[in-house]
SEBA-632722 format. One record per residue (C-alpha): residue number from 0; y, x negated, z negated. Coordinates in Angstrom, 3 decimals, padded with zeros to 6 digits. Example, Ala and Ser with C-alpha at 12.3 -4.5 7.8 and 13.67 -1.06 7.14 Angstrom:
BEGIN
[0,[-004.500,-012.300,-007.800]]
[1,[-001.060,-013.670,-007.140]]
//
This chain:
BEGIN
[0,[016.416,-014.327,-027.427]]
[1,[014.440,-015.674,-030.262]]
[2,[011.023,-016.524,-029.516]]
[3,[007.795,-017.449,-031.387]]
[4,[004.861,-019.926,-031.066]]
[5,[001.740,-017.931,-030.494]]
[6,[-000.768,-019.420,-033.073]]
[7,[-003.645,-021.211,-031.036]]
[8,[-002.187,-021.025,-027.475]]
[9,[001.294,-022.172,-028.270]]
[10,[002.448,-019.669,-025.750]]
[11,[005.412,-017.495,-026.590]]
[12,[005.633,-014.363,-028.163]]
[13,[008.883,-012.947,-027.066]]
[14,[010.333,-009.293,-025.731]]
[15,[008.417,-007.131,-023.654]]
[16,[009.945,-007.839,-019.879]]
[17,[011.107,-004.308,-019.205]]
[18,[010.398,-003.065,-015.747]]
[19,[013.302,-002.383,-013.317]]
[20,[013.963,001.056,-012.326]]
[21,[016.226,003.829,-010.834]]
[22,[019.166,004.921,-012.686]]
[23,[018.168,008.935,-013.670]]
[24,[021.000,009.921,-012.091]]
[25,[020.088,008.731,-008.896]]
[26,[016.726,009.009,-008.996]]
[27,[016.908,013.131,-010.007]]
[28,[018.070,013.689,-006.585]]
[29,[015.460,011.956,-004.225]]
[30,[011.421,011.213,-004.226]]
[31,[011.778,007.645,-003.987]]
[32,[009.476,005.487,-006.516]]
[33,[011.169,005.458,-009.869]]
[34,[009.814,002.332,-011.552]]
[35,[010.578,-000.678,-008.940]]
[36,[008.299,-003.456,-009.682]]
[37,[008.326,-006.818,-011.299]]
[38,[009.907,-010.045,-009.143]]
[39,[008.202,-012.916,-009.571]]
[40,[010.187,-013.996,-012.188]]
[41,[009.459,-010.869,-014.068]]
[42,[005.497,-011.280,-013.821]]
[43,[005.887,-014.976,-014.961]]
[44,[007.886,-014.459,-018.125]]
[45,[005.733,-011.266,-019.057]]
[46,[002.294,-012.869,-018.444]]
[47,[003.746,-015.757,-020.160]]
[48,[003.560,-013.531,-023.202]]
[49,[-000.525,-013.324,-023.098]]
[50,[-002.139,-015.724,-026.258]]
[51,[-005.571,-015.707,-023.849]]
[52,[-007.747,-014.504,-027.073]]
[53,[-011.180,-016.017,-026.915]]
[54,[-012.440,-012.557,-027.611]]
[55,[-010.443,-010.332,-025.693]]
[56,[-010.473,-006.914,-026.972]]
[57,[-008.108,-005.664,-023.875]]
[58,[-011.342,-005.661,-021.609]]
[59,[-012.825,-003.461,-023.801]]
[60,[-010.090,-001.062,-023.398]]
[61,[-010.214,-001.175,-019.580]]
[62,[-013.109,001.434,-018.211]]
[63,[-013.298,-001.133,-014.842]]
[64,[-013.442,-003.803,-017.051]]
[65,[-010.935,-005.796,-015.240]]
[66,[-011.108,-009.376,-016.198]]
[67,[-007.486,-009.102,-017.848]]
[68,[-006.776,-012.572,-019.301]]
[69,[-008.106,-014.815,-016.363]]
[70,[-005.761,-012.444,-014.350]]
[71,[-003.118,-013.217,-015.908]]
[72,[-004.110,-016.762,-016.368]]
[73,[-003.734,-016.799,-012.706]]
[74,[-000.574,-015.341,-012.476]]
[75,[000.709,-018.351,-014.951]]
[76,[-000.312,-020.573,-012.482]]
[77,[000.807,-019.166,-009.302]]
[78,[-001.830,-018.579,-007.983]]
[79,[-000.925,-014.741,-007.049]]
[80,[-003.766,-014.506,-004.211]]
[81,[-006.264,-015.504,-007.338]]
[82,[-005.335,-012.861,-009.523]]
[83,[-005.662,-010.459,-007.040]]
[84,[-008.938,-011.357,-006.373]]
[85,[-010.033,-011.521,-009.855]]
[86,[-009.280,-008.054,-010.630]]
[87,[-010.484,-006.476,-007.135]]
[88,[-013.728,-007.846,-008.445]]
[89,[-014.117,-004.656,-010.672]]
[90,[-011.238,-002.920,-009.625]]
[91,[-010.702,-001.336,-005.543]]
[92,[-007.661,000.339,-006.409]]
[93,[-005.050,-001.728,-008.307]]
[94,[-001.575,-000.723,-006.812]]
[95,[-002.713,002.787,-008.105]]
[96,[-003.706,001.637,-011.266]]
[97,[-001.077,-000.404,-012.004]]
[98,[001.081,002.591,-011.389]]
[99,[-000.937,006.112,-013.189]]
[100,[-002.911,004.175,-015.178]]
[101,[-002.445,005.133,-018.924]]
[102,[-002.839,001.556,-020.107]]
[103,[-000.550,002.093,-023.678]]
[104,[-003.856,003.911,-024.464]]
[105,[-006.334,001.660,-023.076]]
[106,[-005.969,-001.705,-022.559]]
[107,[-002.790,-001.947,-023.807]]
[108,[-003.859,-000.326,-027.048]]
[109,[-006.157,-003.140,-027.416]]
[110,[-003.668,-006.048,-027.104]]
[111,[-003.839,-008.387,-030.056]]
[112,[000.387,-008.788,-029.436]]
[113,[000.503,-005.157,-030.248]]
[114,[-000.366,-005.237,-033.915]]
[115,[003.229,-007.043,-034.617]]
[116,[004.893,-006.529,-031.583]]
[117,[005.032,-004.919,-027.965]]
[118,[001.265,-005.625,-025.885]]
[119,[001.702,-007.650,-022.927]]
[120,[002.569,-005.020,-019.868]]
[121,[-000.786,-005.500,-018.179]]
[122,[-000.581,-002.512,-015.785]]
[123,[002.837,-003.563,-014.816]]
[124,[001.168,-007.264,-013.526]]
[125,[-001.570,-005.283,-012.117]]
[126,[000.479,-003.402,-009.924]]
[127,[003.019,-006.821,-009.257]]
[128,[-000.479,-008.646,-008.051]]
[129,[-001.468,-005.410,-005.818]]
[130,[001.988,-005.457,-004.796]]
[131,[002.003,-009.072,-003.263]]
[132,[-001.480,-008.732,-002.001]]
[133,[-000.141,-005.291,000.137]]
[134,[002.789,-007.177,001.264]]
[135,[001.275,-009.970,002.318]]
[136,[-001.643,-008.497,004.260]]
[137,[-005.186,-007.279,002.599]]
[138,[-008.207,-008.490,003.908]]
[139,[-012.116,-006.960,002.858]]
[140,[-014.430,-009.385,000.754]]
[141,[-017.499,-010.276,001.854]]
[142,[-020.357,-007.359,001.494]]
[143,[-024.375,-008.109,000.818]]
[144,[-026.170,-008.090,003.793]]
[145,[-027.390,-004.243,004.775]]
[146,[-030.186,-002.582,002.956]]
[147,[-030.675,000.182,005.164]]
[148,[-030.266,002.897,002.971]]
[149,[-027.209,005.670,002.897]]
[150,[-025.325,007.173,-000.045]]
[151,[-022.906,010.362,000.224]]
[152,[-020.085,010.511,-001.346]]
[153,[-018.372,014.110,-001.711]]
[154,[-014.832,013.920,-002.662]]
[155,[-012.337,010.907,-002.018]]
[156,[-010.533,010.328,-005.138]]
[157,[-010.507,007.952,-007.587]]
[158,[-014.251,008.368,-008.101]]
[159,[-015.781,008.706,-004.726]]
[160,[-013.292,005.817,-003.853]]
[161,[-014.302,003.828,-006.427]]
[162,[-018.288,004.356,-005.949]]
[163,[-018.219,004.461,-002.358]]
[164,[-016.754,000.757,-002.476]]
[165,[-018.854,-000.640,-005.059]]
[166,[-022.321,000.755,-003.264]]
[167,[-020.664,-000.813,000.175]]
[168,[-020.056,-004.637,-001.567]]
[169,[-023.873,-004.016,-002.130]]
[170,[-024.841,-003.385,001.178]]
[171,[-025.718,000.178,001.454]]
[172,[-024.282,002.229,004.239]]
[173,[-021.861,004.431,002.549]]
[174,[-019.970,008.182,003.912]]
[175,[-017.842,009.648,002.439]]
[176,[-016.997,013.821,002.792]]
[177,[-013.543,015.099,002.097]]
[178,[-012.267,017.999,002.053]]
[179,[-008.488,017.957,002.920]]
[180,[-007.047,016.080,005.824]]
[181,[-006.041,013.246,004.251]]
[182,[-008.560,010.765,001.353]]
[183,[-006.972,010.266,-001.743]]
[184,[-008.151,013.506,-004.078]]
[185,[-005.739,014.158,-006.557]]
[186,[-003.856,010.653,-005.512]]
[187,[-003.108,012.273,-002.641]]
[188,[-002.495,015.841,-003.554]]
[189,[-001.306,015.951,-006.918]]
[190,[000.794,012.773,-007.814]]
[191,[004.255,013.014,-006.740]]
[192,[005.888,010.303,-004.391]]
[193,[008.359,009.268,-007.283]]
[194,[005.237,007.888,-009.044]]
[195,[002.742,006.984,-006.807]]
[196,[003.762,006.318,-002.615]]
[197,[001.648,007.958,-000.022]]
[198,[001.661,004.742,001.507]]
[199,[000.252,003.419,-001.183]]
[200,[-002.432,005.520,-001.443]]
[201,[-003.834,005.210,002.500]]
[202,[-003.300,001.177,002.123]]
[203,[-005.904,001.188,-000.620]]
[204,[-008.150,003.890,001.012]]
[205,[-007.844,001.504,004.143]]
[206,[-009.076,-001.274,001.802]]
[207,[-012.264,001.012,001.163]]
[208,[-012.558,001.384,004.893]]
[209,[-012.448,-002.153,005.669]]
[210,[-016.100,-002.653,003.364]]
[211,[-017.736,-000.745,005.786]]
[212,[-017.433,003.181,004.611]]
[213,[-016.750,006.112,007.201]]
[214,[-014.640,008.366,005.925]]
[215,[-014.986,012.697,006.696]]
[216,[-012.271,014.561,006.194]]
[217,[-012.227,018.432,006.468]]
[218,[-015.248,018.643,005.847]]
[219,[-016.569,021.179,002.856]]
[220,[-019.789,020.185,001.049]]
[221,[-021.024,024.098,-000.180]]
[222,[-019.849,025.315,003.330]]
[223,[-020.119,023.570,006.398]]
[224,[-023.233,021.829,005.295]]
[225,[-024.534,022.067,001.246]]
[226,[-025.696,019.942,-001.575]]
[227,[-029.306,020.163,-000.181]]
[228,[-028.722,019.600,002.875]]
[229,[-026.976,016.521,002.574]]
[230,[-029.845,014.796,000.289]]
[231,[-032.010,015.814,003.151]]
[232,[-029.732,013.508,005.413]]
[233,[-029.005,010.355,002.653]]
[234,[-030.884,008.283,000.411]]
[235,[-028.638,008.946,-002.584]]
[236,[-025.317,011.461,-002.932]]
[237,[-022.475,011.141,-005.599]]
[238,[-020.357,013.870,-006.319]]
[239,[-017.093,012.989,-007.114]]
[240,[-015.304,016.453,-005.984]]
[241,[-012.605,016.588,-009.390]]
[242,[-011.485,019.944,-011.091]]
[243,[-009.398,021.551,-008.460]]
[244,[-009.576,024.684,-009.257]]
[245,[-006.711,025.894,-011.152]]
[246,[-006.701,027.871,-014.469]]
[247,[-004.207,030.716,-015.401]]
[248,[-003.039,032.331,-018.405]]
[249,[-004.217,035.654,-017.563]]
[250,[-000.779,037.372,-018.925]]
[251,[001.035,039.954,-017.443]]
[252,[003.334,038.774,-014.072]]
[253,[001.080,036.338,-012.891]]
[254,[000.522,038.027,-009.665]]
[255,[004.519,037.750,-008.786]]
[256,[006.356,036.264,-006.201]]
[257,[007.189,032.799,-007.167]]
[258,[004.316,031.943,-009.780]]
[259,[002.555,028.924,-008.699]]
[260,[-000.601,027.052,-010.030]]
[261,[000.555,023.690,-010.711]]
[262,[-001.911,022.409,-008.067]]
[263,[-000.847,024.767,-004.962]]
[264,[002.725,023.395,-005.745]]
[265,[002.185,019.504,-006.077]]
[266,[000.064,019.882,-002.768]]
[267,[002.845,021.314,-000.641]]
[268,[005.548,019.068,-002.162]]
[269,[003.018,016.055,-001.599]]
[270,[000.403,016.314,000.845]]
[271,[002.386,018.929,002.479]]
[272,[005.263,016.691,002.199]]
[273,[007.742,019.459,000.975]]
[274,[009.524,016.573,-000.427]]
[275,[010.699,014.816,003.517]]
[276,[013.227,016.769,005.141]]
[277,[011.682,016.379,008.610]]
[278,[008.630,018.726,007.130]]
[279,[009.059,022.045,007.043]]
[280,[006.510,022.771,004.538]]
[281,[006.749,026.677,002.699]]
[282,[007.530,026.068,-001.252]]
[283,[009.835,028.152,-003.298]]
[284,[013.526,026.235,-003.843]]
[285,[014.120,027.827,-007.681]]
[286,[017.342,027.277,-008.750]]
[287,[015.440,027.931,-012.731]]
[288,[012.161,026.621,-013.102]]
[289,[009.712,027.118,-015.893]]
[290,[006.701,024.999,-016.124]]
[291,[003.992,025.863,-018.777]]
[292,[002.096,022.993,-019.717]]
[293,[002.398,019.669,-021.997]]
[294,[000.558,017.313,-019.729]]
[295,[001.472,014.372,-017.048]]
[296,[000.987,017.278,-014.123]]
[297,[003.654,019.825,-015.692]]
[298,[005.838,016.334,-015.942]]
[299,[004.749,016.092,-012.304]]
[300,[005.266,019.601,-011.316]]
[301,[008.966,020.296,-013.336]]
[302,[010.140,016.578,-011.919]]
[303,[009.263,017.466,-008.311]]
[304,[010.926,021.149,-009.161]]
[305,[014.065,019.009,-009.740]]
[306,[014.069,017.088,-007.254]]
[307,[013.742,020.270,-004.689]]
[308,[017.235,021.346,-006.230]]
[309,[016.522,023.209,-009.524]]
[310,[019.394,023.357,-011.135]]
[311,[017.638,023.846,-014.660]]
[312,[013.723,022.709,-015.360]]
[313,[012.436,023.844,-018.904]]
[314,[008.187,022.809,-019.951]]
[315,[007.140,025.237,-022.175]]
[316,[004.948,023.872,-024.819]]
[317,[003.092,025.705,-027.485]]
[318,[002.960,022.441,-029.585]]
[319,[005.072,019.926,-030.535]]
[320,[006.339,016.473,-028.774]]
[321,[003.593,014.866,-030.655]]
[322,[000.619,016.836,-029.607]]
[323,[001.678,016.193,-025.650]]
[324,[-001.240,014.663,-023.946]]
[325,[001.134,013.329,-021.434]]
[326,[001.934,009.606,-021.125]]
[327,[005.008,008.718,-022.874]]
[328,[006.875,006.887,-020.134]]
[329,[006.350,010.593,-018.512]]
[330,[007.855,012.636,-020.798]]
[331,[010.522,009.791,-021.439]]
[332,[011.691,009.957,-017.879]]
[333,[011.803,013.827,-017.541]]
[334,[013.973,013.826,-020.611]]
[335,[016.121,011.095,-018.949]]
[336,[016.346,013.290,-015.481]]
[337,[017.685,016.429,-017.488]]
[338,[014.206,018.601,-018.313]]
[339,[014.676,021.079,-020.931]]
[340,[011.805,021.320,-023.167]]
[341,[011.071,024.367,-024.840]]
[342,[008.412,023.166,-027.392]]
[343,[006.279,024.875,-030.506]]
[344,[006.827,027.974,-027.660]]
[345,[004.201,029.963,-025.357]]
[346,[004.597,032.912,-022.052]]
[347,[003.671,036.384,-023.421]]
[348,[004.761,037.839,-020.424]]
[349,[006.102,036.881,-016.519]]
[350,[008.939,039.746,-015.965]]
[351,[009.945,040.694,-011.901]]
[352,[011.793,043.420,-009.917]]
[353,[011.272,046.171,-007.989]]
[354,[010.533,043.283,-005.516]]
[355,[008.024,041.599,-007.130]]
[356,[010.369,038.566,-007.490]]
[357,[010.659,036.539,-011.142]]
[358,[013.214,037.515,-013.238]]
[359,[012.311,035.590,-016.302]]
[360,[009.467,034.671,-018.658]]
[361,[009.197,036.330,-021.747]]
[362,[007.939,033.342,-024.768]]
[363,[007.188,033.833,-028.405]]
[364,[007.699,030.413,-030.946]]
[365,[005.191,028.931,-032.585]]
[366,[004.103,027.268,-035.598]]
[367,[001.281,024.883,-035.670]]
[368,[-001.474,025.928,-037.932]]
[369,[-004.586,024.039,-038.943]]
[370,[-006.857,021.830,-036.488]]
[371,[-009.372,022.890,-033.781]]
[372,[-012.513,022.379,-032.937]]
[373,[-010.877,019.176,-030.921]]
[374,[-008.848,017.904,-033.943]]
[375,[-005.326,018.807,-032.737]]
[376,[-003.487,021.144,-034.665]]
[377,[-003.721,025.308,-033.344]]
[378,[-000.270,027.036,-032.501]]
[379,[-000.031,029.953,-034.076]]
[380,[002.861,032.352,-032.975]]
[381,[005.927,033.336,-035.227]]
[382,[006.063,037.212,-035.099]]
[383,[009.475,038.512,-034.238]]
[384,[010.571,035.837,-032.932]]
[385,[010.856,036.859,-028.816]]
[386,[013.137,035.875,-026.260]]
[387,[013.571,035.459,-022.662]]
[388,[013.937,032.637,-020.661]]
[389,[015.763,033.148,-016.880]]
[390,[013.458,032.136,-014.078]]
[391,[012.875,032.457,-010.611]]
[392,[010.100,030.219,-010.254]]
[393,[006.814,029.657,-013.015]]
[394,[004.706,026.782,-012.504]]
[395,[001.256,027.201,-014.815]]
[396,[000.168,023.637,-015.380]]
[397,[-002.574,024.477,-018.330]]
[398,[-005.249,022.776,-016.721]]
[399,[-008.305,022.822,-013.968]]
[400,[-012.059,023.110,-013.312]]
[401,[-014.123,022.245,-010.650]]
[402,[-014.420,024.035,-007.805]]
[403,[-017.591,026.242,-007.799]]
[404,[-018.364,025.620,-003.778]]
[405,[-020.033,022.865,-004.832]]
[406,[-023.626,024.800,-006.638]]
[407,[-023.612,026.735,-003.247]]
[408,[-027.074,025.903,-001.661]]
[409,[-027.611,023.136,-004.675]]
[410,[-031.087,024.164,-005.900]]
[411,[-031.581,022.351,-009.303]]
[412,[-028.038,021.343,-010.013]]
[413,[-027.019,022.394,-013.319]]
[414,[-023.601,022.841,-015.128]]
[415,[-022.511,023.815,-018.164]]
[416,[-020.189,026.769,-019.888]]
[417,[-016.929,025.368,-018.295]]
[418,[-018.643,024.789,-014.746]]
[419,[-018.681,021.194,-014.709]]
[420,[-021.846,019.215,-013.421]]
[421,[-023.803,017.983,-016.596]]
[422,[-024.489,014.230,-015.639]]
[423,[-025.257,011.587,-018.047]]
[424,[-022.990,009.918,-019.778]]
[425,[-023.639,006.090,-018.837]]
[426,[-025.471,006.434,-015.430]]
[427,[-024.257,009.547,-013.950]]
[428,[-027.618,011.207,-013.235]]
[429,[-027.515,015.036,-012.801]]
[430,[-030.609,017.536,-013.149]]
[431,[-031.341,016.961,-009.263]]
[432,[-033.326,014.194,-008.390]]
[433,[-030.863,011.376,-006.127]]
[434,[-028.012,013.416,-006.950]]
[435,[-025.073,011.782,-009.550]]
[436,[-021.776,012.682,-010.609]]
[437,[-018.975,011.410,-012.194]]
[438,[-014.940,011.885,-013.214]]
[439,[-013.434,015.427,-013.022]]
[440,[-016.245,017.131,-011.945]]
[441,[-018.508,016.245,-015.107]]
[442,[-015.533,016.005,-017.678]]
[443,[-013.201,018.498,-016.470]]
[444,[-009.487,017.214,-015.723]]
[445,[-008.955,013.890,-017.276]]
[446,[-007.650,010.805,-016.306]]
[447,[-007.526,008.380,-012.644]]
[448,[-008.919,005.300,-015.020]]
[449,[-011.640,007.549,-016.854]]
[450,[-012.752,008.735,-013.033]]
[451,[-013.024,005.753,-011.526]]
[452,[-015.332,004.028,-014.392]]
[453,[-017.340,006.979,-014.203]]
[454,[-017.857,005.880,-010.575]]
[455,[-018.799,002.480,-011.140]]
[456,[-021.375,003.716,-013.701]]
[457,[-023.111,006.098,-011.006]]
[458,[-022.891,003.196,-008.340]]
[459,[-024.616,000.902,-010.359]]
[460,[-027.041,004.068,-011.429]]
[461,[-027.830,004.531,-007.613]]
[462,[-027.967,001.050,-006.591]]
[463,[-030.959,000.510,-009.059]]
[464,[-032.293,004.608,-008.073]]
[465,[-032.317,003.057,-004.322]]
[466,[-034.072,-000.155,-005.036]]
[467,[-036.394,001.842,-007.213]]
[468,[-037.125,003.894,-004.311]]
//
């Protein structure tokens, strides 16, 4: 392999190391983890790669600002227990960012390799550093002595996780309220085991446990006790409760047997564990699957439908390929498994029998027209140009909001149009006094990355709002 002297490091600038996985073949048939991990070997020759820029523009990208290049710097020396530590510094969750993590369009994007070549894999020796640290045993960092004062957290994904363990490191005594039975959030819930392990998901929220936070689950903020309530009981409260409620098309056939909401599937195939034999979890079996959507959860949802036995998965898109907001490496290894996609096409119409059962999905094409209000081209539909698709089983993955429970008995709280809390931007702050938000619940559905900065914005927001106080 030809290789190049990097121009002030004299590193070299070589191939990307390309991460092992299972063969699609293989891996269409179980929920096993489809990317394996780097060996050692791997994580030496890629971070071998890095040119340590004295400005580093790849922190930038990073909403944790992870200190990327003396992580890697690390990992060039062998010192794996270093690097580790260097990014848990900013970062509580690294074996699931190193896995979800979009990094081609943060980090990664800013990569000064990537201008003439592939960017150094930084998520992939993330996750090889998280990796070593889970196998060889994690232990809790020291945490500021107490302050006294208590912070709520509703909602235990990746930004209630991430804020409850950044206002624990500083001391304050933090609880956390969940909802389901299990912490996690949409780790838990709506990831599929193929991408992201259960197991890896209660390792890191038993990381969170070991700074000091108590952890509620089934417990409803909005019903078993409300907004106001709790600020009665706590210093400070962040909600961090996501978008989980589901949206629909509102198109005729929606109420039939067999249509799904992309989130009621993923959470009996995951948290439900539909996918492990030994659970005998209620979720259709369709033998032709149609999943409406262009993002990473209808890549989610019509994988997982796969993997149940489908013997045909179509996405129906009403763009193109291009306009797909989900990761590449997604849509790459849905193609690879055998997913049809039906793109530039949109549902007009769920058809059932007398039963109530699917039958098919009526779609119209599309052409894309001029932009938005967002930018991205509108789909405009092709007239005559109907068919029918055979289905059994429609999964709607178009999107979610947040779940109104939370403004129950939540004097002062305001949202917006789309019912998400309006918080600032940079801090977190919402209309109610003590009260900040951040991730889902304030953008709407976005990504695990975006949530969890969002979280370490509000916990440095209500570390200063305590000492303030």
């Amino acid at each position: 392999m030809q290789e190049v002297q990097g121009e002030k490091t004299g590193k070299t600038k070589k191939e990307r190391t390309p991460m092992p996985e299972q063969p699609a073949e293989e891996r269409r048939k179980n929920f096993n983890e489809v990317t394996l991990g780097y060996t050692k070997e791997d994580a030496l020759a890629e971070a071998s790669r890095c040119l340590a820029c004295k400005d580093p523009k790849c922190v930038e990208g990073c909403p944790v600002n992870v200190d990327i290049p003396g992580f890697i710097q690390l990992i060039c020396e062998e010192n794996f227990e270093g690097a580790i530590e260097k990014i848990k510094a900013t970062n509580a969750l690294p074996a699931i960012c190193g896995r979800v993590c979009p990094q081609e369009t943060q980090c990664e994007a800013r990569c000064v390799l990537g201008k003439k070549s592939q960017p150094v894999a930084i998520g992939r020796l993330e996750r090889f550093c998280a990796d070593y640290e889970l196998v060889k045993g994690v232990e809790a960092p020291e945490v500021m002595p107490p302050t006294g004062q208590k912070v709520a957290v509703v909602g235990s994904g990746p930004a209630g996780l991430t804020a409850a363990a950044d206002l624990a490191k500083l001391g304050h005594k933090v609880t956390i309220f969940e909802s389901l039975h299990r912490a996690g959030g949409v780790l838990s819930y709506g990831i599929p085991e193929f991408r992201l392990p259960k197991e890896i998901v209660r390792q890191e929220v038993e990381y969170i446990k070991k700074l000091g936070v108590d952890v509620k689950p089934n417990y409803i903020i909005g019903r078993i006790k409300t907004l106001d309530e709790l600020c009665d009981d706590f210093d400070a409260v962040f909600l961090g409760t996501g978008a989980g409620l589901p949206n629909f098309m509102r198109i005729e056939g929606e109420n039939l047997n067999g249509v799904y909401s992309a989130n009621e599937f993923l959470t009996r195939v995951n948290l439900m564990k539909a996918y492990d034999p030994e659970y005998d979890t209620t979720v259709r079996h369709g033998k032709h699957v149609v999943v409406v959507g262009g993002g990473n959860v209808a890549m989610d949802a019509a994988r997982s439908a796969l993997r149940l036995g489908a013997d045909e998965v179509s996405i129906v898109y009403r763009r193109g390929e291009d306009e797909m907001p989900a990761r590449r490496e997604e849509v790459e290894h849905a193609k690879e498994e055998g997913i049809t996609f039906r793109l530039l096409t949109n549902p007009i119409r769920i058809h059932g029998d007398e039963k109530f059962n699917i039958t098919g999905v009526e779609c119209i094409k599309m052409e894309l027209g001029e932009p938005d209000k967002s930018g991205r081209r509108s789909p405009v539909p092709v007239e005559g140009s109907g068919f029918l698709i055979p289905a059994d089983v429609v999964i709607i993955a178009i999107g979610t909001s947040p779940n109104p429970i939370i403004f129950k008995g939540s004097e002062g709280l305001e949202q917006n149009r789309r019912g998400t809390v309006v918080a600032d931007e940079e801090t977190g702050a919402t209309s109610k006094c003590g009260v900040f938000a951040g991730g889902d619940v304030v953008t709407g559905a976005a990504t695990v990355i975006s949530a969890m900065g969002a979280g370490k914005k509000a916990a440095k927001a209500i570390d200063a709002f305590l000492k303030e106080k």
